[in-house]
C-alpha positions as CSV (number, residue, x, y, z in Angstrom):
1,X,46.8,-122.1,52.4
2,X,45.4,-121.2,48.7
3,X,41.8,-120.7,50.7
4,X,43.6,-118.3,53.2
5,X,45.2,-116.2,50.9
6,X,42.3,-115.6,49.2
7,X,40.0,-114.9,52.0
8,X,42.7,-112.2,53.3
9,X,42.8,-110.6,49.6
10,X,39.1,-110.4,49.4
11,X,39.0,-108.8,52.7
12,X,41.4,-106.0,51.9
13,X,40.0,-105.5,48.5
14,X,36.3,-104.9,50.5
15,X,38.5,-102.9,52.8
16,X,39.8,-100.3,49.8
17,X,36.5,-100.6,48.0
18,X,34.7,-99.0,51.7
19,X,37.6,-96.6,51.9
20,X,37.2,-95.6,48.5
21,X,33.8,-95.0,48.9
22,X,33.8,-93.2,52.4
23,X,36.3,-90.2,50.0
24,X,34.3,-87.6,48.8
25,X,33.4,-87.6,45.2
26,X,34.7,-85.2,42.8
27,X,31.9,-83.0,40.7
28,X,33.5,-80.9,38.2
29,X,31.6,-78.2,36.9
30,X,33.3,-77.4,33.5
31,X,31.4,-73.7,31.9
32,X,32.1,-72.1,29.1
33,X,34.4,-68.3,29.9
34,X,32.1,-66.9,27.9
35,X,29.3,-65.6,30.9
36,X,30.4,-63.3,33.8
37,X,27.5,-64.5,36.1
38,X,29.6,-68.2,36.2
39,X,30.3,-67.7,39.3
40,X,26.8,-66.7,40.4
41,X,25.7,-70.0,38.3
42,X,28.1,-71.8,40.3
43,X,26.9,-71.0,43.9
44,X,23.4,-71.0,42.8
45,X,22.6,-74.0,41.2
46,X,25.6,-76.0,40.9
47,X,26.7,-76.2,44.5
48,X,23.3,-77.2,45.6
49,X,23.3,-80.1,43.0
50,X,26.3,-81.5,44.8
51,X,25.3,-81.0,48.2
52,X,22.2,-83.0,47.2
53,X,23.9,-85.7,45.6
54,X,25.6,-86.1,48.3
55,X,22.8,-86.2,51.0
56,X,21.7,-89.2,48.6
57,X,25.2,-90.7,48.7
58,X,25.1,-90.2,52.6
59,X,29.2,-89.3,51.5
60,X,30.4,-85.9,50.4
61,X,30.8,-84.9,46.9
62,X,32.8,-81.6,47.0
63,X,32.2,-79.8,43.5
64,X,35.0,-77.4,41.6
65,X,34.2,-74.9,39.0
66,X,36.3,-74.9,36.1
67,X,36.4,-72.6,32.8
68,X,39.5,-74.5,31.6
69,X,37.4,-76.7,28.9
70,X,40.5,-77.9,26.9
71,X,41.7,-78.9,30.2
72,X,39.1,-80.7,31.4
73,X,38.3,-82.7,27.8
74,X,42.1,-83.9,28.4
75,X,41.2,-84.7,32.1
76,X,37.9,-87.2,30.3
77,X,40.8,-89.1,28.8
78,X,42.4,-90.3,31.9
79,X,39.3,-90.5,34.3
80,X,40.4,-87.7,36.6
81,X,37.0,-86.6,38.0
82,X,34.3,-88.6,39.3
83,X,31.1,-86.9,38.2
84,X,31.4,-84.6,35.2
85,X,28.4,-81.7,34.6
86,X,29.5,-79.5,31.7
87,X,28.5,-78.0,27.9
88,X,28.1,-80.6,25.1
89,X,31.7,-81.3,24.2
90,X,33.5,-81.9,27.2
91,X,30.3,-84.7,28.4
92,X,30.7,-85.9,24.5
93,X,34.5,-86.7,25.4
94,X,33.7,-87.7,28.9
95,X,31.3,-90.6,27.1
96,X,33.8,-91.2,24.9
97,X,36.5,-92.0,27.6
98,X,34.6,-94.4,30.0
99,X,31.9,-92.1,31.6
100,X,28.3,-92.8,31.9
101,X,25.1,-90.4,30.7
102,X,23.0,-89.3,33.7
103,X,21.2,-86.5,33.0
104,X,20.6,-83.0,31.3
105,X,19.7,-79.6,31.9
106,X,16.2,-79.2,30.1
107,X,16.9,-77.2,26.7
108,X,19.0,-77.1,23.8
109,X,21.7,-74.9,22.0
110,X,22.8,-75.3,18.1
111,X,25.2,-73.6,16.5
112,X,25.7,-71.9,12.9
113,X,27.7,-70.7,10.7
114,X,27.0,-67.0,9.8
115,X,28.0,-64.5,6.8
116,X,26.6,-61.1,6.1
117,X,23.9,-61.4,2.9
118,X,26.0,-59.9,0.6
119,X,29.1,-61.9,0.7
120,X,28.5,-64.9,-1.6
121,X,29.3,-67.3,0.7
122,X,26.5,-70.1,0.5
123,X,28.4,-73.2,2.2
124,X,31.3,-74.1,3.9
125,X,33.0,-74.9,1.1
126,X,32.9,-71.4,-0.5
127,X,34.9,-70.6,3.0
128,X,37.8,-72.0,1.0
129,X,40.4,-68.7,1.5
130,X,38.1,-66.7,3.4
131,X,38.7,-65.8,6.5
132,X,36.5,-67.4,9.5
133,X,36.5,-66.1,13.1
134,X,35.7,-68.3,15.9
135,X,35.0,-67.2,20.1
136,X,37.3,-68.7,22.7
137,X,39.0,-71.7,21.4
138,X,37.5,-73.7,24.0
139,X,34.2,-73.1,23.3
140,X,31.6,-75.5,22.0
141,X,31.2,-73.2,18.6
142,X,34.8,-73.4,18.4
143,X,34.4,-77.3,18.6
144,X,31.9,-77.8,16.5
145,X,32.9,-75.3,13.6
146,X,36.9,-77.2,13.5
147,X,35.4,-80.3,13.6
148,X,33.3,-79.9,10.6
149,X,36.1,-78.2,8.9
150,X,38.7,-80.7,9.6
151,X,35.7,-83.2,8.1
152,X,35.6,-81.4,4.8
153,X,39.5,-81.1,4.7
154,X,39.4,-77.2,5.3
155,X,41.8,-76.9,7.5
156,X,44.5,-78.6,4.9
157,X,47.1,-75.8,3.9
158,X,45.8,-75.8,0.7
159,X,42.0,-74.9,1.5
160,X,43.9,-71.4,2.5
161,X,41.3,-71.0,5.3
162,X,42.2,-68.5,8.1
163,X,41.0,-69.0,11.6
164,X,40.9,-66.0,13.9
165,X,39.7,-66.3,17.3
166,X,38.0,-63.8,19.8
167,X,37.1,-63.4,23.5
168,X,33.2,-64.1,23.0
169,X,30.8,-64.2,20.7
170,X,29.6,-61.2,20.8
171,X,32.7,-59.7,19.8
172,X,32.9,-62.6,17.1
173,X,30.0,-61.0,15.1
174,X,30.9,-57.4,15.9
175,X,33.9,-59.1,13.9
176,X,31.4,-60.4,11.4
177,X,29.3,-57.2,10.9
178,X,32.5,-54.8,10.5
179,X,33.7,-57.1,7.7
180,X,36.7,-57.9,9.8
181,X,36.3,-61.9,8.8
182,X,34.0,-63.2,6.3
183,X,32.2,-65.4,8.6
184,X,31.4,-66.3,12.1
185,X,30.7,-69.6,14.2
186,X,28.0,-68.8,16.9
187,X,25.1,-69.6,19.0
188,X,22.0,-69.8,17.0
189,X,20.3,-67.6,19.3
190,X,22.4,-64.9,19.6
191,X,22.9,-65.3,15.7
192,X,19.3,-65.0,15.5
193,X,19.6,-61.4,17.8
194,X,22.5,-60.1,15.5
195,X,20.6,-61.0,12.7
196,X,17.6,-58.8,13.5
197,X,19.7,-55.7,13.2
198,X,22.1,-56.2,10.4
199,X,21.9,-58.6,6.9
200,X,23.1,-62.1,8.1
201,X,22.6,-65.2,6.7
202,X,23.2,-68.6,8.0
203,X,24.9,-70.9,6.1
204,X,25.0,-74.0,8.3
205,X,23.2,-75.2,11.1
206,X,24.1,-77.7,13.5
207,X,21.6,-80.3,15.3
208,X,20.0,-79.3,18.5
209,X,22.8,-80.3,21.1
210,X,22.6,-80.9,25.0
211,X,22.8,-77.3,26.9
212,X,24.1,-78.9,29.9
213,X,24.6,-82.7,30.8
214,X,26.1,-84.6,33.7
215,X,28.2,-87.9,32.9
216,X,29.4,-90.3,35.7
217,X,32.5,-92.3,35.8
218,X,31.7,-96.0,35.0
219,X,34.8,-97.1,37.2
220,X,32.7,-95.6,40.0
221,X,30.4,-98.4,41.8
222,X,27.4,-99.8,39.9
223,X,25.6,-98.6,43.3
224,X,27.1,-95.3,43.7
225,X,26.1,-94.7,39.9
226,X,22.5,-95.6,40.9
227,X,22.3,-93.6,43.7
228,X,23.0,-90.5,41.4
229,X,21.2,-91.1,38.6
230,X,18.2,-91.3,41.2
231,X,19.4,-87.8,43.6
232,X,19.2,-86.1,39.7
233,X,16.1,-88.3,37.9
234,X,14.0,-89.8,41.0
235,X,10.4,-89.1,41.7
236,X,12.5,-87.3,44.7
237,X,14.8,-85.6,42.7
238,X,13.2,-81.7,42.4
239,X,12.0,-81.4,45.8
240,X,15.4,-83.0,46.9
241,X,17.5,-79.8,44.7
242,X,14.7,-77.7,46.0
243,X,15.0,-78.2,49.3
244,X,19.0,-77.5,48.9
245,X,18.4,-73.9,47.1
246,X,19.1,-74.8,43.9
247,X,17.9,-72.7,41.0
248,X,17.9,-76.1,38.7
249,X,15.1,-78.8,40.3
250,X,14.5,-80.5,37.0
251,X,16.5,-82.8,35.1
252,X,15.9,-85.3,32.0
253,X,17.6,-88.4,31.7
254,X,20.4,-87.9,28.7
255,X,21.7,-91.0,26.5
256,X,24.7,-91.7,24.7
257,X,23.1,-91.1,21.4
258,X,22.6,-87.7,21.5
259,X,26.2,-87.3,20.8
260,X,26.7,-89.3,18.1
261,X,27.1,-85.9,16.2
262,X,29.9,-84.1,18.5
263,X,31.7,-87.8,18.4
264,X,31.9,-87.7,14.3
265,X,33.6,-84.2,14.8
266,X,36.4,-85.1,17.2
267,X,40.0,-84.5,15.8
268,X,40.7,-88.0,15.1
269,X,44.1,-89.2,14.1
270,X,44.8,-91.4,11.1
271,X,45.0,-95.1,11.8
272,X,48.2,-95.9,10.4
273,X,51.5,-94.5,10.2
274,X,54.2,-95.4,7.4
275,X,57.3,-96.5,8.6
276,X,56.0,-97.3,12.4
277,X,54.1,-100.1,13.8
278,X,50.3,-99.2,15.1
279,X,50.3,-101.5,18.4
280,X,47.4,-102.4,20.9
281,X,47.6,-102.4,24.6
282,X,48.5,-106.2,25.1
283,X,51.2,-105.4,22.4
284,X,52.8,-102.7,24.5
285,X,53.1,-105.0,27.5
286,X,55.1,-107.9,25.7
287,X,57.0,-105.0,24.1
288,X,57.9,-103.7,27.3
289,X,58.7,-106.8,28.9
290,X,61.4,-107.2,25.8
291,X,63.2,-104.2,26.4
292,X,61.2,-101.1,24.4
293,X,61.1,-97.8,26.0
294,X,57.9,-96.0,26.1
295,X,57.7,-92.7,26.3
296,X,54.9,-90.1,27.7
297,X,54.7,-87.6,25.3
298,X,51.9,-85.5,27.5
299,X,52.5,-82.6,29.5
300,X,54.1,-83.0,32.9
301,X,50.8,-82.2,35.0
302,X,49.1,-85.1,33.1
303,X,52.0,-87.3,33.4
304,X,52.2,-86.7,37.2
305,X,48.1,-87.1,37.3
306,X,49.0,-90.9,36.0
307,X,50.4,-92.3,33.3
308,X,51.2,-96.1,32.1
309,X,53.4,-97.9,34.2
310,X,57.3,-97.4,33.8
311,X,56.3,-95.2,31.2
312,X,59.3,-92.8,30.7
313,X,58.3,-88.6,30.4
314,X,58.9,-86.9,27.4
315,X,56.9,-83.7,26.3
316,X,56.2,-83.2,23.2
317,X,55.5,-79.2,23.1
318,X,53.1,-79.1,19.8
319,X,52.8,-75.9,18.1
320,X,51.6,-77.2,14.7
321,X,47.9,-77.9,13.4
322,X,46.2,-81.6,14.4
323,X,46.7,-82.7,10.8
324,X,48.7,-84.9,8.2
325,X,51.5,-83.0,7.0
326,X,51.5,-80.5,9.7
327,X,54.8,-78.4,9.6
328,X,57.1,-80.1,12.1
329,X,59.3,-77.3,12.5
330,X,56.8,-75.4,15.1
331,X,56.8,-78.2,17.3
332,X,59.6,-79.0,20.3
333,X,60.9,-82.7,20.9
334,X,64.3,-83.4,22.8
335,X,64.4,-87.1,21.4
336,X,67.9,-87.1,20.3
337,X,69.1,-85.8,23.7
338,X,66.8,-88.6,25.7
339,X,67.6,-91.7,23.2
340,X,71.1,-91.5,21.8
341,X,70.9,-95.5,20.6
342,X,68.7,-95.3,17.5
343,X,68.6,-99.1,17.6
344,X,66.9,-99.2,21.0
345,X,62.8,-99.8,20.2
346,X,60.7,-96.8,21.0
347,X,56.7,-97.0,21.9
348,X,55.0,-93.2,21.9
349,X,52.0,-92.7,23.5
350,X,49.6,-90.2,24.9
351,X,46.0,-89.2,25.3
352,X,44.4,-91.8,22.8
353,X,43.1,-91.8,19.3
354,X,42.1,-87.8,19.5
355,X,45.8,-86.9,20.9
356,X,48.2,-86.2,18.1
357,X,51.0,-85.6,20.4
358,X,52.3,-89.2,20.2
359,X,51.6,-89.4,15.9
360,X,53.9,-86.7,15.9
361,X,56.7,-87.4,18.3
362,X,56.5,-91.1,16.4
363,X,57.1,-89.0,13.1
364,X,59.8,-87.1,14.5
365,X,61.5,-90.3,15.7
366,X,61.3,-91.6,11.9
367,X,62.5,-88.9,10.3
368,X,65.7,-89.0,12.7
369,X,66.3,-92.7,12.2
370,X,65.1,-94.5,14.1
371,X,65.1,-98.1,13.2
372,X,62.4,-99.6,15.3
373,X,59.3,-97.3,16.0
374,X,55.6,-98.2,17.5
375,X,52.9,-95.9,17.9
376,X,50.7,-96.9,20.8
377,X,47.7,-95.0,19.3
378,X,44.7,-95.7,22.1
379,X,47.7,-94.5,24.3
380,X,46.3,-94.0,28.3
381,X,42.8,-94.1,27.7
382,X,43.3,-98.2,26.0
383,X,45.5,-99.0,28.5
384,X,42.9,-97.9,31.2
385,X,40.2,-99.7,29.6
386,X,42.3,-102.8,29.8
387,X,42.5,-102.0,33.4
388,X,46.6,-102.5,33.2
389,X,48.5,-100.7,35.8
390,X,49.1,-97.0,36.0
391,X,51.8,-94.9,38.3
């Protein structure tokens, strides 16, 4: 009977694993809002590159364009898309959050930190007060600038540093060069333009980072993540993206390493929490099973996307800044209208160790007394990786 039931789970799972791989693959193409010819992009090269993947696959792969970066680093955390091809940041997340390296788009981008010559300004810390404007917040120089000032503590309240934000970067050093703010985050080379026509001086560099890389996820089959890494990297692969029209027909194989540098600058939360209990994934469970509510404190699309099982929803709307002793009173969380007992043990989790939705909503449960508090900091992304079950 034992022999049976296992023949007739093996042959369903073999039945779900061929369904899953007759769907067509998801390719999300993530680029930045800062180009008008995205679009064009999109048609030209990208669409091709998924059309030959998928000739490879001998399966669709149906590719979306996206210029919702935020968006899409979130959607890294909870393994939404199959195949990933986007600027640095969003593949450095995607790597962080259980996807594989493929490939890159040959080239590199850096980017600096920029002050006019006659400011005084000669590091990042003589930004302390100043004023530092940034293009669209979900930009890799908007990534890469906060992450190296949350590094050097800059963006404490006390460091007095004000961020200021505009549409591109173009209009970010127009900023610059009419002494609006008294520096600028930028690509080096269109620094290196602005520079030729007024007194700029660079400040800070950043390494040479991926233009353009494509990241798989590792959930996918070992074979289907084969195939792809041979449609983009094959002795095939440029007459293959040739032959499809696409604008792109050379690729060079991309490793984890070369984001070691993006993945020191993430927004990580701290590790401990007074008054609340940091738990792992196998802790949740038995905490569950004893009676502990946990509670989602993502937003309602991600929850619906998936979310831990018998998780309970709870937004947390956060308004404040990603940082220890942030100012609780710009942020929204109806916990004493959801739990009333404040004996009843609460577990808050979220997107994982860069989400500080679920640090916060644990420090808004402490601070209205609650006695028993646990902060599930790998949140989703843990549980996942455990492979525990998800609604």
């Amino acid at each position: 009977m034992h022999h049976n039931l296992l023949v007739a789970a093996t042959a369903a799972l073999c039945l779900f694993c061929g369904a899953r791989a007759a769907l067509a693959l998801t390719l999300t193409v993530a680029i930045e809002p800062r180009s008008g010819s995205a679009n064009q992009a999109f048609v030209n090269d990208y669409l091709p590159i998924a059309r030959h993947m998928g000739s490879v696959l001998g399966q669709p792969v149906s590719a979306v364009l996206t210029r919702e970066l935020s968006q899409e680093i979130v959607a890294t955390r909870s393994g939404s898309h199959d195949i990933i091809l986007g600027p640095a940041h969003v593949v450095s997340s995607a790597l962080r959050y259980g996807y594989v390296p493929l490939a890159a788009v040959p080239g590199e981008t850096r980017i600096v930190f920029v002050t006019r010559s006659q400011s005084g300004i000669r590091s990042l810390e003589d930004l302390k007060g100043k004023t530092l404007g940034l293009p669209g917040v979900e930009s890799l120089a908007s990534f890469v600038a906060l992450g190296e000032m949350n590094v050097r503590k800059l963006l404490a309240k006390d460091a007095g540093v004000t961020v200021k934000h505009f549409r591109t970067h173009d209009v970010a050093l127009y900023s610059l060069e009419q002494s609006f703010v008294d520096a600028v985050a930028v690509d080096a080379d269109l620094a290196q333009e602005a520079a030729r026509k007024s007194e700029l001086t660079v400040i800070s560099e950043s390494p040479a980072l991926v233009k353009f890389g494509v990241a798989v996820n590792a959930q996918l089959p070992s074979e289907v993540q084969n195939k792809l890494r041979d449609a983009l990297l094959g002795p095939r692969a440029a007459a293959g993206l040739r032959a499809e029209g696409s604008s792109v027909t050379t690729l060079r194989p991309m490793n984890a390493g070369e984001f070691a540098y993006l993945g020191k600058l993430t927004y990580l939360t701290p590790t401990f929490l007074p008054g609340a209990t940091v738990v792992s994934a196998e802790k949740v469970v038995d905490l569950m099973k004893s009676g502990a509510i946990m509670l989602d404190v993502r937003t309602e699309a991600e929850y619906r996307a998936r979310h831990i099982a018998r998780a309970q929803f709870l937004p947390y709307a956060e308004q404040s800044r990603k940082e220890v002793g942030y100012d609780r009173s710009a942020d929204k969380f109806a916990l004493s209208a959801a739990v009333t007992d404040k004996n009843v043990p609460l577990i808050f989790a979220c997107n994982g160790e860069e989400c500080w939705k679920s640090y916060k909503a644990a420090t808004w449960a402490l601070a209205e007394g609650h006695k028993t508090v646990y902060w599930f900091r790998g949140g989703l992304p843990e549980w996942r990786n455990r492979r525990f079950p998800t609604e």
